[in-house]
C-alpha positions as CSV (number, residue, x, y, z in Angstrom):
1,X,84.8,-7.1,-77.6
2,X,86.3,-3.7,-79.0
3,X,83.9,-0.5,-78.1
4,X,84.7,3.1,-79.3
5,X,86.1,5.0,-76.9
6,X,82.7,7.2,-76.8
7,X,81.0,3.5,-75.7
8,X,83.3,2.6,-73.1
9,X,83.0,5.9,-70.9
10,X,79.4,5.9,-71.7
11,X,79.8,2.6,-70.0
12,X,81.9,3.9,-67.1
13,X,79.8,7.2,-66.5
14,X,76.3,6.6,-67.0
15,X,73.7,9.2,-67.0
16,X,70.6,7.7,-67.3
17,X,70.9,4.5,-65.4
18,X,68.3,5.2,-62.6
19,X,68.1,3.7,-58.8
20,X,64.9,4.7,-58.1
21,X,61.9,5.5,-61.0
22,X,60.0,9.0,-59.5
23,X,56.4,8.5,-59.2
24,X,55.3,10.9,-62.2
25,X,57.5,9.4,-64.9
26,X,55.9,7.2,-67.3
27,X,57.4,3.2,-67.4
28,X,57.6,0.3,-69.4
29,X,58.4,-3.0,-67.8
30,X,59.8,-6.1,-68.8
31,X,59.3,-9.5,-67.4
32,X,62.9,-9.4,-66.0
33,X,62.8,-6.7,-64.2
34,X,64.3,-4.2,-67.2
35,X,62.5,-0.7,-67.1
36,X,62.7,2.1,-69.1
37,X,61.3,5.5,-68.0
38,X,60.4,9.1,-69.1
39,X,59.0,12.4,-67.8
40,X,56.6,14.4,-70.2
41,X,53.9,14.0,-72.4
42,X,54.8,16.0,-75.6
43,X,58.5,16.0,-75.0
44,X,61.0,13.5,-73.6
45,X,61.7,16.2,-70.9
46,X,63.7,13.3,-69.0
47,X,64.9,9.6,-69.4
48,X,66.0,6.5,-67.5
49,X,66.5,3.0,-67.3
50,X,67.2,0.5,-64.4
51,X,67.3,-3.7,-64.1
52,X,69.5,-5.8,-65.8
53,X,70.2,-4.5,-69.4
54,X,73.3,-6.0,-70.9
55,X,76.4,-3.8,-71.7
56,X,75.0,-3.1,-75.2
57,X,71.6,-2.3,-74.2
58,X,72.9,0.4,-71.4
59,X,74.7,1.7,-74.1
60,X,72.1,2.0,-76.7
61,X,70.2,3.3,-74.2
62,X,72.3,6.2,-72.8
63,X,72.4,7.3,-76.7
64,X,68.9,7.6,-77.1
65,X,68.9,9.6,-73.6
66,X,71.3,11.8,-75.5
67,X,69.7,12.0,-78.5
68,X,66.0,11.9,-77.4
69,X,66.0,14.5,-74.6
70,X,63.8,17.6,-75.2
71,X,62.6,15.6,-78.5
72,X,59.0,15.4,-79.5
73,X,57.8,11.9,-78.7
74,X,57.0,11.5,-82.4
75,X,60.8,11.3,-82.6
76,X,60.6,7.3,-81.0
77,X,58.8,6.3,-84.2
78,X,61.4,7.7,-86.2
79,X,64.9,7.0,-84.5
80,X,66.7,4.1,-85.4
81,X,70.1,2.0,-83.6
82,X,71.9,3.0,-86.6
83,X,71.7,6.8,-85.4
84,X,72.6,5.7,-82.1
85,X,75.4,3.6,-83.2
86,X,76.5,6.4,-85.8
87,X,76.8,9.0,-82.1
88,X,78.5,6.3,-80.4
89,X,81.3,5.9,-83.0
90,X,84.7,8.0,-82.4
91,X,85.3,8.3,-85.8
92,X,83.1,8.4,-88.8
93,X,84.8,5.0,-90.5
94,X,84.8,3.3,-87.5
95,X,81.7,1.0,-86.0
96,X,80.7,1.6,-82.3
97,X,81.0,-1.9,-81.4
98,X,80.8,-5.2,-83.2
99,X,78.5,-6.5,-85.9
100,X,77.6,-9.5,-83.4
101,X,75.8,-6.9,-81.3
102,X,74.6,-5.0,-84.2
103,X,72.6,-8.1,-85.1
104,X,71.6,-8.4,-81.4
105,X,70.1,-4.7,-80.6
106,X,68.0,-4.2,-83.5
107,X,64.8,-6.7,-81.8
108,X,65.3,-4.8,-78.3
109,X,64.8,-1.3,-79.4
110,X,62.4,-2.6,-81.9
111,X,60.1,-3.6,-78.9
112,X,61.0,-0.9,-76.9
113,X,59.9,1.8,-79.5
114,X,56.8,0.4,-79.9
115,X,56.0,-0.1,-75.9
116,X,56.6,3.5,-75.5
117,X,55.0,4.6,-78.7
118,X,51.7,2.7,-77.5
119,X,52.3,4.0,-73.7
120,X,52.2,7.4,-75.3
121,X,49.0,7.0,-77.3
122,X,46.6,5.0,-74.5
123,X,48.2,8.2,-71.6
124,X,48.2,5.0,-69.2
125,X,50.8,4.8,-66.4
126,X,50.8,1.5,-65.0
127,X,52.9,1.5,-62.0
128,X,54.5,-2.1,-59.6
129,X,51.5,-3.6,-57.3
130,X,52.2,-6.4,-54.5
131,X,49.0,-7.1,-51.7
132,X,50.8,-6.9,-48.8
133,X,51.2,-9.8,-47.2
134,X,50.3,-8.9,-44.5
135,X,46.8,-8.1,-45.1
136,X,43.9,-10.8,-46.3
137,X,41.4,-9.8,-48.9
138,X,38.1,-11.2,-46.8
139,X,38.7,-8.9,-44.3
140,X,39.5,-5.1,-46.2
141,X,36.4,-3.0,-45.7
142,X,34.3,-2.5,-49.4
143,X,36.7,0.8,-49.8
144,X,40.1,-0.7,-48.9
145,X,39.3,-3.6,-51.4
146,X,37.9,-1.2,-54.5
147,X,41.3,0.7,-53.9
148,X,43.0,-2.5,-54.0
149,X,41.7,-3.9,-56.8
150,X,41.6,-0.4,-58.4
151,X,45.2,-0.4,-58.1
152,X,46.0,-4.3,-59.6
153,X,43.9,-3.4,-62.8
154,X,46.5,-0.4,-63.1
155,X,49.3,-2.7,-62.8
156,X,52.0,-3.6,-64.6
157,X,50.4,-7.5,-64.8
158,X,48.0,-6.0,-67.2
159,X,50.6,-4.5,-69.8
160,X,50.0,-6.6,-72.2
161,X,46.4,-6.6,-71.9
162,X,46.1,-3.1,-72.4
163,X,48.5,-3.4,-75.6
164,X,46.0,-5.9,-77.2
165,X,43.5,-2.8,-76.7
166,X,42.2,-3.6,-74.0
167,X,39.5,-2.0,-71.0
168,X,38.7,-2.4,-67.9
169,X,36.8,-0.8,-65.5
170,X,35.7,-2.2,-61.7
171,X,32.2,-1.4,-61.5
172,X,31.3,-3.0,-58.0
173,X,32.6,-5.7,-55.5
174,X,30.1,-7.7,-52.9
175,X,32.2,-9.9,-51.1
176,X,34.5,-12.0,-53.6
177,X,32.6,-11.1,-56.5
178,X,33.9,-8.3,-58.9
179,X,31.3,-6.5,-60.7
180,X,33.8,-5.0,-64.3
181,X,33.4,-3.0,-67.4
182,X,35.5,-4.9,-69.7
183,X,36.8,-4.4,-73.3
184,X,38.6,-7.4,-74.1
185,X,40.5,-5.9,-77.5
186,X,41.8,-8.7,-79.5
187,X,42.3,-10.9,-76.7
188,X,39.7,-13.8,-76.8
189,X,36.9,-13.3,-73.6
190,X,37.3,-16.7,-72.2
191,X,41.0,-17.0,-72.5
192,X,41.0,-13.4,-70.9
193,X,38.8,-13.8,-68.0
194,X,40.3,-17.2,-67.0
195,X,43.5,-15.9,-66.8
196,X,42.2,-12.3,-64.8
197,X,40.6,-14.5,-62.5
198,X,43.6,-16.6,-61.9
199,X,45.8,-13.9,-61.7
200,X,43.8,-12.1,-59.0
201,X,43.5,-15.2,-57.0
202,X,47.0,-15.4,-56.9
203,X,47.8,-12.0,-56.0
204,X,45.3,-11.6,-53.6
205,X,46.0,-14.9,-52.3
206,X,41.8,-15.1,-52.5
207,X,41.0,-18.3,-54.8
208,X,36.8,-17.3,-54.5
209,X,37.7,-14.4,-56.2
210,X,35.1,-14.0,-59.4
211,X,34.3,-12.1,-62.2
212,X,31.3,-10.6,-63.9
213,X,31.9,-9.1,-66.9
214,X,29.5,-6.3,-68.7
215,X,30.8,-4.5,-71.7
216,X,32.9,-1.7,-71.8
217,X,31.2,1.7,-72.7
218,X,32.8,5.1,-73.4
């Protein structure tokens, strides 16, 4: 595959390709493991990446670390891959890289703008959760298991629940029964709370874990 020059040293000296994500930054996960991060609320005041990107991706993604730093976050609506190809390319005439991955990128940064767009506008950090294994659910005290619990409906499992509009709130827990606010947005309740409940079981390794839903109020 022929890169520009600019591409390939990109390539050999990243900037933005993270090891580890600090705790403050804002994220958006993939299923894969792919993550994408920022500092700052109005500005991209930083930016990073880690998992397995391809080649193009990393690429397309240390451009818009260029090009985005210090930029209002109204700019992610706005950019496009063409203006990241275009500050990629050595000279003016020349393409970046080749039209196969030209017709790639496009639906990867499409997703990605608007998982950071809607990141921006709901303010919610979701961060990684795993129970330790260690620990069993019957047994936490009513505070260990409301911090817990607190902490899985801030999860990254819940991303794209809270994309569909989503709410949640845990209200109150006796024993294996969760007491929650909950705003389903446009995902249907039964389909919604089936799945919750089956996702808690599993990650609490707890399968008389059970919901009781009331509806969300602001």
């Amino acid at each position: 595959m022929k890169w520009s020059l600019r591409a390939q040293n990109i390539l050999t000296k990243t900037q933005f390709s993270l090891p580890e994500i600090p705790s403050d930054w804002q994220k958006c996960h993939s299923n894969d493991g792919r993550v994408v991060a920022w500092k700052g609320r109005e500005n991209f005041e930083e930016w990073g990446y880690q998992g397995p990107w391809t080649e193009g991706e990393r690429v397309i993604l240390e451009a818009m670390g260029h090009l985005l730093k210090n930029k209002s976050w109204q700019k992610i609506k706005e950019i496009t891959l063409r203006e990241a190809e275009a500050w990629l390319r050595d000279r003016n005439s020349e393409p970046a890289f080749s039209p196969e991955e030209m017709g790639i990128l496009p639906q990867m940064w499409g997703q990605l703008q608007a998982q950071i767009e809607h990141s921006f506008k709901s303010g919610r950090v979701l961060s990684d959760f795993r129970f330790p294994s260690e620990k069993s659910f019957e047994k936490l005290n009513l505070s260990e298991k409301i911090r817990e619990l607190k902490a899985f409906f801030s999860s990254e499992r819940l991303s794209g629940f809270y994309k569909n509009g989503g709410e949640i709130e845990l209200l109150d827990v006796e024993e294996f029964t969760l007491y929650i606010a909950l705003n389903c947005g446009t995902i249907p309740e039964g389909a919604l709370l089936d799945w919750l409940q089956m996702s808690l079981a599993e990650t609490f390794r707890e399968p008389r874990l059970n919901l009781v839903p009331e509806p969300f109020s602001h």
